[in-house]
C-alpha positions as CSV (number, residue, x, y, z in Angstrom):
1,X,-0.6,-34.3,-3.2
2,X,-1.7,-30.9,-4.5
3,X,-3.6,-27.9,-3.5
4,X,-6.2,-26.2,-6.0
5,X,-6.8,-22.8,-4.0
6,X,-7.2,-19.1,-4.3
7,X,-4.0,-17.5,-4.4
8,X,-4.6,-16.1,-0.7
9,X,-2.5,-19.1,0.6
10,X,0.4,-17.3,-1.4
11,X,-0.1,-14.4,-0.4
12,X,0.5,-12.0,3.0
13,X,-0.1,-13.6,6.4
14,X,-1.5,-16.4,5.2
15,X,1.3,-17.7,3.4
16,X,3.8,-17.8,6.8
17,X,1.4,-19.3,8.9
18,X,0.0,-22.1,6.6
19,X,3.3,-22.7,4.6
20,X,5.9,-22.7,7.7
21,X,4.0,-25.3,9.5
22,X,4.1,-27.4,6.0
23,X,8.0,-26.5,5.8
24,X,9.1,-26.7,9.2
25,X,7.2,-29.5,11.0
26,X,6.6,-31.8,7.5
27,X,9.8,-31.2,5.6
28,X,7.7,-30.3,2.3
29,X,9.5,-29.8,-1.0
30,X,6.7,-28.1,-3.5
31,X,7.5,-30.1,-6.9
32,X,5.2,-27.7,-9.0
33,X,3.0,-25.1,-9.2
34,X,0.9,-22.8,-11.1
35,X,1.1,-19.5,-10.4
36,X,-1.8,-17.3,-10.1
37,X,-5.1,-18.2,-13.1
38,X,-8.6,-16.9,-13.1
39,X,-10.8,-19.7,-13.0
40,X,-14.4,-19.2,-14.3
41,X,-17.2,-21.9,-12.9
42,X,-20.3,-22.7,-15.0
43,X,-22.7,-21.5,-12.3
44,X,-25.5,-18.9,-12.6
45,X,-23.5,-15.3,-12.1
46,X,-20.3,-17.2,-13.5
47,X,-18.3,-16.3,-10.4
48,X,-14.6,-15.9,-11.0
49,X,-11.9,-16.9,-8.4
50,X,-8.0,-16.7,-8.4
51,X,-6.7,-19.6,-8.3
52,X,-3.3,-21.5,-7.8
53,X,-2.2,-25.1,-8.4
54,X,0.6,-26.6,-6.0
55,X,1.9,-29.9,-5.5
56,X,4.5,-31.1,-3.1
57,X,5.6,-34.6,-0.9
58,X,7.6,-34.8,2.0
59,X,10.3,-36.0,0.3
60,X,12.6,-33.7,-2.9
61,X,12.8,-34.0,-6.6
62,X,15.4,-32.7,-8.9
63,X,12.5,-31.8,-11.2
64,X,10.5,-28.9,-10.3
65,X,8.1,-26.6,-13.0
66,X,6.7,-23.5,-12.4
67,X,4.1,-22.7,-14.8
68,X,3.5,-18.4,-15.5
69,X,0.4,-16.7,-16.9
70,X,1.3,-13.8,-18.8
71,X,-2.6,-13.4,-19.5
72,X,-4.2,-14.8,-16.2
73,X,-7.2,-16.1,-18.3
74,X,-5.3,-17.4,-21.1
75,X,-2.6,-20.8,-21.2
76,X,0.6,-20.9,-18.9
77,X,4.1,-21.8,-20.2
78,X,6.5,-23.9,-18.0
79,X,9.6,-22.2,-16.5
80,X,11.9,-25.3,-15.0
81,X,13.3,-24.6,-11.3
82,X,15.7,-25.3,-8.9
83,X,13.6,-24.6,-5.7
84,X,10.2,-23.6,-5.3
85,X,9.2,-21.7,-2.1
86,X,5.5,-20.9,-1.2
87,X,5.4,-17.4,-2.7
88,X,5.8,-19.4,-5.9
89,X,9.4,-17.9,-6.3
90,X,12.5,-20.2,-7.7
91,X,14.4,-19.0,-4.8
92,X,15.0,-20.4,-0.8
93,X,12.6,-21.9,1.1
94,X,12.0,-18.3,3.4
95,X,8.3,-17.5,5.1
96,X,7.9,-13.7,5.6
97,X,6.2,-13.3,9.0
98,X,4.9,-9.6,10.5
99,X,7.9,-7.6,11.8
100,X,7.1,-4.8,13.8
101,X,10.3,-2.5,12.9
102,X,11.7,-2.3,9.3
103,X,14.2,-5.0,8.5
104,X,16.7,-2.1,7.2
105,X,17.3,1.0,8.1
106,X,14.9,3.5,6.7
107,X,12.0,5.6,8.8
108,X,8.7,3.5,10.3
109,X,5.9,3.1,8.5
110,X,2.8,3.7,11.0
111,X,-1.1,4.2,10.3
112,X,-3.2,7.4,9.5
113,X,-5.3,8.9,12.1
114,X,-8.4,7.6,12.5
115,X,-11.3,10.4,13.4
116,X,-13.7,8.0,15.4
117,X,-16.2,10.4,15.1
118,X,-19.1,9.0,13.1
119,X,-18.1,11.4,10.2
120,X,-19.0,14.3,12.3
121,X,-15.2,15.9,12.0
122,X,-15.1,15.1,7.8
123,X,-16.2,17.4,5.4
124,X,-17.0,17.0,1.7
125,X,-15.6,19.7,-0.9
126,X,-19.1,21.1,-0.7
127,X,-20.0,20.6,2.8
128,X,-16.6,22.3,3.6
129,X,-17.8,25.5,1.2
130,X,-21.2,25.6,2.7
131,X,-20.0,25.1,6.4
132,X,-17.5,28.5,6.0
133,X,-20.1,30.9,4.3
134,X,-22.4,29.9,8.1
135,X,-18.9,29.6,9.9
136,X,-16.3,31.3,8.4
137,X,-14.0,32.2,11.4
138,X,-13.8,28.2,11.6
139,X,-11.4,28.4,8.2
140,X,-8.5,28.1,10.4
141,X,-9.1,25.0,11.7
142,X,-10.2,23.2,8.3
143,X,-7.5,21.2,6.8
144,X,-7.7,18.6,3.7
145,X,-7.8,14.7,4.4
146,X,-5.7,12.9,2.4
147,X,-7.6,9.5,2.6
148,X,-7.7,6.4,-0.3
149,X,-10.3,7.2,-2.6
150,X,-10.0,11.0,-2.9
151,X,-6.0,10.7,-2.7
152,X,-6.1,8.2,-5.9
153,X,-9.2,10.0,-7.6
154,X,-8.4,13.4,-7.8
155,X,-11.2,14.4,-5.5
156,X,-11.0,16.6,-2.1
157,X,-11.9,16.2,1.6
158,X,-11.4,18.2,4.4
159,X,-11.4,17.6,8.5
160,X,-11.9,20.1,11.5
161,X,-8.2,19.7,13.4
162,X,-8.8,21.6,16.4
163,X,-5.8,20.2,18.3
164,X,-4.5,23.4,18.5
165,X,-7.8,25.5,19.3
166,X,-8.5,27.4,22.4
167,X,-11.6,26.9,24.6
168,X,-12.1,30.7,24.0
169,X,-12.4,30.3,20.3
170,X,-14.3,27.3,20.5
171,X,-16.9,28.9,22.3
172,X,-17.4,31.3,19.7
173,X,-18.0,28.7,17.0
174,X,-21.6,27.3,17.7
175,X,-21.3,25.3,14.3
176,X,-18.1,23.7,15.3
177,X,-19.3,23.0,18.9
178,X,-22.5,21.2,17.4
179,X,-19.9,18.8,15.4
180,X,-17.8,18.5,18.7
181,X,-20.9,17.5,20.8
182,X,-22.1,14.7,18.2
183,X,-19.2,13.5,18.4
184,X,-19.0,12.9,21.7
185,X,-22.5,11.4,21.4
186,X,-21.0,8.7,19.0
187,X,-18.3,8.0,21.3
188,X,-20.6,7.3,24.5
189,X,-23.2,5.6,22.7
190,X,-20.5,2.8,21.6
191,X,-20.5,-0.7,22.7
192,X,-16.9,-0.9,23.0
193,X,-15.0,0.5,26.4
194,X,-12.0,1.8,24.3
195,X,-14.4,4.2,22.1
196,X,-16.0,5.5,24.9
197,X,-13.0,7.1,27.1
198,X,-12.6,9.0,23.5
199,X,-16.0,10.7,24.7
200,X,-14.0,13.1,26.7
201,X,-11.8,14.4,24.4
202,X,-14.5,15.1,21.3
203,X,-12.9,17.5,19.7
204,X,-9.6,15.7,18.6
205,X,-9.5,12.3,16.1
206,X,-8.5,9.3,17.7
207,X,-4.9,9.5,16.3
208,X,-3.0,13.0,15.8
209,X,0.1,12.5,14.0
210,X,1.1,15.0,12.0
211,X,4.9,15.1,11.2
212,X,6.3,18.1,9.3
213,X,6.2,15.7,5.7
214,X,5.6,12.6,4.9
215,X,4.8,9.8,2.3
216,X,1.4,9.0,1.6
217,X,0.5,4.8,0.8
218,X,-2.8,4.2,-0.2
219,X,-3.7,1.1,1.9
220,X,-5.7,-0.4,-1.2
221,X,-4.6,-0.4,-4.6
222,X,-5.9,-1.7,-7.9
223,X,-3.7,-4.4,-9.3
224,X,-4.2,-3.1,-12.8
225,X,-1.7,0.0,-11.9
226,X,2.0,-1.0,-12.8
227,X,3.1,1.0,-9.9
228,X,0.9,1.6,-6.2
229,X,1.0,5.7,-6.6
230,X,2.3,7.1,-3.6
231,X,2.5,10.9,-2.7
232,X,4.5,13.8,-0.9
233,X,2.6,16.1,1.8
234,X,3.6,18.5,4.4
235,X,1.7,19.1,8.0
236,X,-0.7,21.3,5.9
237,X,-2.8,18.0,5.5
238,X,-3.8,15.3,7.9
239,X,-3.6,11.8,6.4
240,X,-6.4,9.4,7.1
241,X,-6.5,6.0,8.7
242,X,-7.5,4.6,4.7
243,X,-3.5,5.3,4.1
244,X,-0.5,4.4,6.1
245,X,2.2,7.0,6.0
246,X,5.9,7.6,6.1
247,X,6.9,10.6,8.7
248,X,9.7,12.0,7.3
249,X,10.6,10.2,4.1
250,X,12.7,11.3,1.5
251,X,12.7,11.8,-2.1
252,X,15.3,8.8,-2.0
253,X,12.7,6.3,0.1
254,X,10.1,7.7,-2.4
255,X,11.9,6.6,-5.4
256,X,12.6,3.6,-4.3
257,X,9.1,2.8,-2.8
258,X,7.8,3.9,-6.6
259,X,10.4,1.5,-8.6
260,X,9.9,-1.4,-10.2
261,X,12.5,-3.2,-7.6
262,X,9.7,-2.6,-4.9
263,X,6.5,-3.7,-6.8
264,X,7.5,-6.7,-7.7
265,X,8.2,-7.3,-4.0
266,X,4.4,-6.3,-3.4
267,X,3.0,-8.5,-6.4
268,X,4.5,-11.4,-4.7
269,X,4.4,-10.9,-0.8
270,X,1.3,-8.1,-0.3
271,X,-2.0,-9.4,1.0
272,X,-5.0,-8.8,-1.5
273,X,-8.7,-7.4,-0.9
274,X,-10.3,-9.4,-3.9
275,X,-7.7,-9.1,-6.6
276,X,-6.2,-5.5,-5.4
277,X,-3.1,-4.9,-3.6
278,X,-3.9,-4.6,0.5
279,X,-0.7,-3.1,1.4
280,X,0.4,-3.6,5.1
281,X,3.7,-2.2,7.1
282,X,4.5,-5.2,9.2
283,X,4.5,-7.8,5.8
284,X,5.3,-5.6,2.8
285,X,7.2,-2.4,4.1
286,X,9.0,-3.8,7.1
287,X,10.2,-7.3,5.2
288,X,11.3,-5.0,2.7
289,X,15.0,-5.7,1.5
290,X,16.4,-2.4,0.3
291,X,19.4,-2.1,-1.3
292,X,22.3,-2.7,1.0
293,X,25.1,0.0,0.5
294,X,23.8,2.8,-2.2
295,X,26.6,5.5,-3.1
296,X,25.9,9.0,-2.3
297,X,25.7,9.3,-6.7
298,X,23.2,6.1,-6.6
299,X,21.3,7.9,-4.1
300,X,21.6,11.6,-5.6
301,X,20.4,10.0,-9.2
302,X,17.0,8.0,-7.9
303,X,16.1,11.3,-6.0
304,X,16.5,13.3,-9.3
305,X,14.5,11.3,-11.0
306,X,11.6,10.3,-8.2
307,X,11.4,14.2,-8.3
308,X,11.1,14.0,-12.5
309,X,8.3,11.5,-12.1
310,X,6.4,14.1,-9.5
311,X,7.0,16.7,-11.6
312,X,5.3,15.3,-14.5
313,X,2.3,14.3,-12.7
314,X,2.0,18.5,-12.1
315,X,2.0,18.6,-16.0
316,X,-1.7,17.0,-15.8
317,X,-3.2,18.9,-13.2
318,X,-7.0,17.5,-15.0
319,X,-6.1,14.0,-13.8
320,X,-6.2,12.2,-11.2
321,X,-3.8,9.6,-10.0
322,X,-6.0,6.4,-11.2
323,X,-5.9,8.2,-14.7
324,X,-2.4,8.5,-14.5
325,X,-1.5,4.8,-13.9
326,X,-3.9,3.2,-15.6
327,X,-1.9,1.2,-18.0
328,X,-4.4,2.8,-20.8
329,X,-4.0,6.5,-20.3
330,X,-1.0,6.7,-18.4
331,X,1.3,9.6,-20.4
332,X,4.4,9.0,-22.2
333,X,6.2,11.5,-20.4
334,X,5.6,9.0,-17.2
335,X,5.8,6.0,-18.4
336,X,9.9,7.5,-19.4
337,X,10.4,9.3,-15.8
338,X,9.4,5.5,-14.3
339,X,11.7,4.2,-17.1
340,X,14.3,6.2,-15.7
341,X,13.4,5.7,-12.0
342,X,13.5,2.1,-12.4
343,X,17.0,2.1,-14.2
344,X,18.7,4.2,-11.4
345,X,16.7,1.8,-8.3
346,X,18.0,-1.1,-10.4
347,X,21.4,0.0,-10.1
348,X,21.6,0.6,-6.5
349,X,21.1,-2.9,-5.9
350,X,23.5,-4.3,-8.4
351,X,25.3,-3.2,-11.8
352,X,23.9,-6.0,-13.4
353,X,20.2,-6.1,-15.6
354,X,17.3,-7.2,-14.1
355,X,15.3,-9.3,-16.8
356,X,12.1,-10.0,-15.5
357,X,9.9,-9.8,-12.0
358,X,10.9,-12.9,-11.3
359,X,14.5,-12.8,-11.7
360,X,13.6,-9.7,-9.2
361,X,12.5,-11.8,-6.3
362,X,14.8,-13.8,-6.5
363,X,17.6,-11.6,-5.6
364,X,15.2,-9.9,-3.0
365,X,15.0,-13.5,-1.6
């Protein structure tokens, strides 16, 4: 039999849950399959889905086809296979279920803080501008956001963080303290118990992490950018619950992260909102196989270079991120530093060429 199907049944969760119990209770061998196609129907707003073709038995076949769309809207050509495993991949039949810690060692991936206080803490550039000329003594406690869409855009937004902020002071902020109390409005006048016992601490988020650096991940992605852009920042900025974060991470888990090696681990196993790229830590980061025994050198050359690539993004301090990567407009000068990024991540993993994504997974694999 075969499936016709959107691509979600390949993809994140989904694929473990739906493909494991197919494997593991049914003995399935998949015989064929096409990878991901946009398929266009003849109906009235011409809806378009992505789409997969897979066909399998319970019993095996010493002929197995994989069929690859370099153009998802134009003709496939047929790559023969030894195995075929549900992420599409000629490699072992392995399901990639949710881990909780990372299956190497490298630091935890955990969520940004969520505010949970109907927007009441959050402040636009120009909000934040006109909020200091009537408060100014509340400058202090204004810090920037670092949440998905301004992160990847180039634009700013800022957040009252008063963690830190004396009663004393407070009272002398009548601005602020109208904010505070809305927000504790919000949070009684929920539905939901756990919101609610937030009510009595109004003027913190939800969440307060704040390590002294870490490694911004935008949570959603286009899947038109060759690489997800990630980002440095210290405890001078608070990163929002629309990114997951890395406390701590180096220059070295950066690099890597920003390689070549790493996306085409997220093309194949990441969960997608529509066609874009829904990263998540307990499927994509935590399943993540890094390489197993990098040299001190191996590790000293991807840093220099995951620094080359930041440093190039300074050179265009006009554009934003999404200008950067998209495959359009994104400079010379970056496209080279990612050249060189991916060169040095490649050879931490093995001395040999890596000719294509797919030859990538399956080594990950």
């Amino acid at each position: 039999m075969a499936f016709v199907s959107t691509n979600s049944i390949v993809q994140g969760e989904q694929t473990s849950i739906l493909w494991g119990y197919l494997l593991y209770k049914y003995n399935i061998k998949i015989h064929f399959a096409h990878r991901t196609f946009k398929w266009s129907n003849e109906a009235r707003g011409n809806a378009a889905v992505y789409c997969v073709i897979i066909g399998f038995a319970n019993y095996d076949t010493q002929n197995k086809s994989i069929f690859e769309y370099e153009d998802i809207k134009g003709e496939a050509h047929e790559i023969k296979a030894k195995n075929i495993n549900p992420y599409l991949v000629d490699s072992k039949d392995i399901v990639i279920k949710k881990r909780t810690t990372p299956l190497c060692n490298v630091p935890k991936m955990s969520f940004g803080n969520m505010p949970l206080d109907g927007g009441h803490l959050l402040l636009s550039d120009e909000e934040k501008n006109e909020f200091i000329k009537v408060e100014p003594r509340a400058e202090n406690f204004i810090l920037p956001l670092i949440s998905a869409l301004e992160f990847l855009n180039g634009k700013k937004r800022w957040c009252l963080w008063l963690e830190n902020a004396e009663p004393s002071e407070l009272k002398q902020l009548p601005e602020v303290l109208k904010r505070v109390d809305a927000v504790r409005k919000f949070r009684l006048d929920s539905v939901a118990p756990s919101t609610q016992k937030f009510a009595a601490i109004p003027t913190l988020f939800r969440d307060r992490n704040r390590p002294e650096t870490f490694i911004v991940v935008p949570r959603v992605s286009s899947e038109n950018r060759p690489y997800i852009p990630f980002g440095f920042f210290d405890r001078n900025s608070i990163v929002s619950d629309t990114c997951m974060s890395i406390p701590n991470g180096t220059l070295f888990h950066f690099g890597v992260l920003m390689s070549k090696m790493h996306m085409a681990w997220v093309n194949v196993v990441c969960g997608r909102l529509k066609s874009d790229f829904r990263y998540s830590k307990d499927i994509v980061y935590n399943n993540f196989p890094w390489a197993e025994s990098p040299t001190k050198k191996q590790i000293k050359a991807i840093e220099k270079v995951a620094q080359k690539v930041l440093d190039v993004r300074e050179q265009y301090p006009n554009s934003s991120l999404a200008d950067l990567y998209d495959p359009l407009t994104m400079p010379p000068a970056l496209i080279k530093a990612h050249n060189e990024l991916d060169k040095a991540v490649d050879l931490a993993y093995r001395p040999q060429p890596f000719t294509s994504e797919a030859n990538r997974m399956e080594f990950l694999f």
